[in-house]
C-alpha positions in Angstrom: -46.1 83.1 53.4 -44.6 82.2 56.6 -46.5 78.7 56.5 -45.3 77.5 53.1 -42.8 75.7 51.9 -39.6 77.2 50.6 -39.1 76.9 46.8 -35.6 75.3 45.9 -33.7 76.6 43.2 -33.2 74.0 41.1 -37.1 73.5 41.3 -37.4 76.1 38.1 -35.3 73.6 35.3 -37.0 70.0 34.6 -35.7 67.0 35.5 -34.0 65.5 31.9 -31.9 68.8 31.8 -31.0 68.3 35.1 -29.5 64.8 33.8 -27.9 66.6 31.2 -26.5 69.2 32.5 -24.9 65.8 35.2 -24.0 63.9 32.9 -22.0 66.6 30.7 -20.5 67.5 34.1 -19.1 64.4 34.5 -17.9 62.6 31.1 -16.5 59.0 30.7 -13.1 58.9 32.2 -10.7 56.8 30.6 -10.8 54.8 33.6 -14.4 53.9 33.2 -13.9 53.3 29.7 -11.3 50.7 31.1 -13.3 49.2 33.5 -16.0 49.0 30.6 -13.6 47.0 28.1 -12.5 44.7 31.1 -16.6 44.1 31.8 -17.2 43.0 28.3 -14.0 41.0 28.0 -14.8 39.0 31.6 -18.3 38.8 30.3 -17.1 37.3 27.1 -14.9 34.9 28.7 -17.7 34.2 31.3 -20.2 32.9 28.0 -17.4 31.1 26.9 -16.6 29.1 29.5 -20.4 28.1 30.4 -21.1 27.4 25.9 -17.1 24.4 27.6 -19.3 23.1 30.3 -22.2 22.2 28.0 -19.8 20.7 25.9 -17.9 18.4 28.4 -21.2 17.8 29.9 -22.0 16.0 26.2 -19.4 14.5 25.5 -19.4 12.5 28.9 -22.6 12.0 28.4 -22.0 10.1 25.1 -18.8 8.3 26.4 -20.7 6.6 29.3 -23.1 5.3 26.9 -20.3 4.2 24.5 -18.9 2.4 27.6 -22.2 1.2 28.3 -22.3 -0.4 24.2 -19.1 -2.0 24.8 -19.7 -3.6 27.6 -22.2 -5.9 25.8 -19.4 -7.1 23.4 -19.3 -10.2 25.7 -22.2 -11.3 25.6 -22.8 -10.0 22.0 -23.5 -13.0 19.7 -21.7 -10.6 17.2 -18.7 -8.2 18.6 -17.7 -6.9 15.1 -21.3 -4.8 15.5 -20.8 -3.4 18.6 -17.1 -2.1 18.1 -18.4 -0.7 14.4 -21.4 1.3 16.2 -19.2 2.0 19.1 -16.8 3.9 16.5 -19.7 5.5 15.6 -21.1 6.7 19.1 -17.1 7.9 19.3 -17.1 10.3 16.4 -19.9 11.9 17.7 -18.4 12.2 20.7 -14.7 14.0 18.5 -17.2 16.4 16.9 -18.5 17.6 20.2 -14.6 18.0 21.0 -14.2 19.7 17.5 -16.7 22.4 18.7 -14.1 22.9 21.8 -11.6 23.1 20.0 -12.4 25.7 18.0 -13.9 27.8 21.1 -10.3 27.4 22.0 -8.6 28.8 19.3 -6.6 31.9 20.0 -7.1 31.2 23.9 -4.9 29.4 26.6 -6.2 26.0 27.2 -5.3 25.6 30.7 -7.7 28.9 31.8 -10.9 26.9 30.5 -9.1 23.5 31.5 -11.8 22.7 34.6 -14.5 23.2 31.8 -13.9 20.6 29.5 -11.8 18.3 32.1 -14.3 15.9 33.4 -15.3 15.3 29.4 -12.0 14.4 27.9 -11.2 11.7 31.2 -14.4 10.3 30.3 -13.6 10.2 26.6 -9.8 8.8 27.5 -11.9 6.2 29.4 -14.1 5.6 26.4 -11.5 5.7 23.9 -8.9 3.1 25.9 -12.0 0.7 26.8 -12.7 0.3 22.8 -9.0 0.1 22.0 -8.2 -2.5 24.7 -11.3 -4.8 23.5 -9.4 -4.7 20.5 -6.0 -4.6 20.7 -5.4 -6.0 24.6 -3.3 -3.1 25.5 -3.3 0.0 26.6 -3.6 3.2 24.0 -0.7 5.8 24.7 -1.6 9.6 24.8 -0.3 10.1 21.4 -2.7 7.5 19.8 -5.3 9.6 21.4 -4.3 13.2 20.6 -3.7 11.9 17.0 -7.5 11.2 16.5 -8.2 15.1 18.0 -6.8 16.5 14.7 -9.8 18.1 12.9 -10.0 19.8 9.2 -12.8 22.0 7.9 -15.3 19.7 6.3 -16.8 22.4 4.1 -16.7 26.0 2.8 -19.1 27.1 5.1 -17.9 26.2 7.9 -14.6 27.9 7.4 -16.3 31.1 5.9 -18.3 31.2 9.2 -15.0 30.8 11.5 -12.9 32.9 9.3 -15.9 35.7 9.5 -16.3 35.3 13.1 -12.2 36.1 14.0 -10.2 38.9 13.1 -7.2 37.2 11.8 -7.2 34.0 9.4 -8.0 31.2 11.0 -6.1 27.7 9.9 -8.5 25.3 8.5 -7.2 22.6 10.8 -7.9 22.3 14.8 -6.5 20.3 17.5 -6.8 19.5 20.9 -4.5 18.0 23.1 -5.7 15.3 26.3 -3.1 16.5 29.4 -1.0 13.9 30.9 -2.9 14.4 34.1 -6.4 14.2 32.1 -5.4 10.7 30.6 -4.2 9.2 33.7 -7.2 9.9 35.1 -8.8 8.5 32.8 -6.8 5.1 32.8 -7.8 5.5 36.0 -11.4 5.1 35.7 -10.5 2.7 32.8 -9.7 -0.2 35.4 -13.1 -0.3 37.2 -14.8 -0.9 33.5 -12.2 -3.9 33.1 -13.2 -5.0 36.6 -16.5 -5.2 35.5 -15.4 -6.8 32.1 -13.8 -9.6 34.3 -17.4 -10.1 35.9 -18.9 -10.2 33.0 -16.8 -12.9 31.1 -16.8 -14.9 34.1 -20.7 -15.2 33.6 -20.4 -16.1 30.2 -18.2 -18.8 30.8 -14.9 -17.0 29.4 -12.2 -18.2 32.1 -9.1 -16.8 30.3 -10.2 -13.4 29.7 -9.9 -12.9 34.3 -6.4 -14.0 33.6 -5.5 -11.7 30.9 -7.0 -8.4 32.8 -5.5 -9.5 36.0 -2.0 -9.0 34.8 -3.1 -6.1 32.7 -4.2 -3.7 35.8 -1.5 -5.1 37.9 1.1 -3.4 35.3 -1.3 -0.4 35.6 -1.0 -0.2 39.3 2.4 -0.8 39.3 2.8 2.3 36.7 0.8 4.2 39.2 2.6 3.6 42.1 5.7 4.5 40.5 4.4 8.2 40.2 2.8 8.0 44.1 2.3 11.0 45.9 4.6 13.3 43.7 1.7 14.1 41.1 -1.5 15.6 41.5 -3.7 15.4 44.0 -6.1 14.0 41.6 -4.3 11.0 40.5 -3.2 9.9 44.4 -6.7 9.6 44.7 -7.9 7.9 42.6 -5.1 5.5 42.9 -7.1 3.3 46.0 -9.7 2.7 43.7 -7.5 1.3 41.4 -6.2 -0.9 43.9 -9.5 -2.0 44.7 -10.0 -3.2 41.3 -6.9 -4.9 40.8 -8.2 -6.6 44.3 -11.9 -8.2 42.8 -10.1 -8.8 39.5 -7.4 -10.8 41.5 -9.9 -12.9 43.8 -11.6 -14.2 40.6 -8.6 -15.3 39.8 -8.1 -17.2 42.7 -11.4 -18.4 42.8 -10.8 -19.7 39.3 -7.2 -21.8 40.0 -8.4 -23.4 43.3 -12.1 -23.7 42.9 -13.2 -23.2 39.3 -13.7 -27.3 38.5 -15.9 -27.1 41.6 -18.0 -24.3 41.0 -20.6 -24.4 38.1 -19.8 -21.8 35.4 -22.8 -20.0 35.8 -22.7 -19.9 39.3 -19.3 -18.2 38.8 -20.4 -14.9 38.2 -23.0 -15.5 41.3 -19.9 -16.0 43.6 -17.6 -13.4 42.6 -20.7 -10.7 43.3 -20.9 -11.9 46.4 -17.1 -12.0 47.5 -17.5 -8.2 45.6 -20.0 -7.1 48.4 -18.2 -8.4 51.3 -15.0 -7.0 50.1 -16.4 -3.7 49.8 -18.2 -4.1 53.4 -15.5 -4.4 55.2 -13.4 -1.7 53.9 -16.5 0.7 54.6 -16.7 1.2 50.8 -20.8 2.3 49.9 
């Protein structure tokens, strides 16, 4: 009639062969299938690099608190103890990078570099702490990338990595600590051994200031010989350094001209307190 509606056409077929009948009418293109493949590879890569961050997250995690351990080696009526569980709290710590490793096998390091990053400067730091309780001396990168060489412990593990990849797999993984990650980490290193300075100072230990203090002033020097000409990353951290090398310094002082007058353990008392009102007046939190 002339007050009804007006029946469409397409009104007489259902709706799913309508979708049919579209989607027949316009088949994948092999660009879509293109920008499908690149979907599923960015969303791979995506997973991948999140499963990196959970990893570095763990393995600083487990470094601090291996710092943390070693850091009671002063005081420790037995040090042999702590540096044996210290080793301990470190393998864990290389089978966490072990798992990175092998997420990184067939890949380019440096495009899931900011992923595992802050992890292996806090391991470097971990690692160079330990070995200069030890040894007095700094570890090279070598040293360190020599301990990152892992081998399949078992069958199953290599039958799960070899089923897992396409092509065979070697049964041995590495992974290397850049030069900028290890400086960074020798970085951080220094403010542990300020605090080691501290701490033997409180326990009576008057040459152990002595030894450290010419120990970060050959690190600072090393750093300044590199200066503004390498990262960004390693000029900055190169004032906290310096600051370091400062507090370790003034105990030193504060040793040679008034240690006979000062009360060993009052020492440790004073230097905190020279600590705060260094840090006050260079605006330092």
């Amino acid at each position: 009639g002339s007050g009804g509606f007006r029946k469409r056409k397409h009104d007489n077929f259902p709706h799913g062969q309508r979708r049919e009948e579209k989607e027949n009418v316009n088949p994948p293109s092999p660009l879509m299938t293109s920008f499908k493949s690149f979907q599923l590879e960015l969303d791979t890569r995506h997973d991948k690099y999140e499963r990196l961050v959970k990893l570095s997250r763990d393995i600083t995690i487990e470094s601090k608190r291996t710092i943390f351990l070693l850091h009671r080696f002063i005081s420790a009526p037995n040090g042999e103890e702590i540096l044996n569980e210290s080793e301990v709290k470190l393998d864990a710590v290389r089978r966490k990078i072990k798992q990175v490793a092998q997420e990184l096998i067939g890949e380019d390091m440096y495009q899931f570099h900011r992923a595992i990053s802050p992890g292996l400067q806090e391991y470097v730091e971990a690692v160079s702490f330990q070995y200069f309780i030890k040894t007095r001396s700094l570890i090279s990168v070598e040293e360190i990338n020599k301990q990152l060489i892992f081998t399949a412990e078992d069958r199953e593990e290599t039958t799960n990595m070899t089923s897992n990849s396409h092509d065979k797999q070697p049964h041995t993984w590495s992974l290397k600590v850049t030069p900028v990650d290890y400086l960074l980490g020798v970085a951080d290193l220094t403010g542990e051994l300020m605090r080691l300075c501290i701490s033997s100072v409180g326990n009576g230990d008057i040459d152990t200031p002595f030894e450290l203090s010419q120990f970060l002033r050959q690190i600072y020097d090393g750093f300044t010989f590199i200066g503004n000409t390498g990262p960004y990353e390693v000029s900055k951290k190169l004032y906290t350094l310096k600051q370091s090398l400062a507090k370790v310094e003034n105990a030193c002082y504060t040793l040679k001209v008034r240690g006979s007058e000062i009360p060993k353990h009052m020492l440790a008392d004073v230097f905190s307190t020279k600590t705060e009102l260094i840090d006050q007046e260079e605006g330092l939190p």
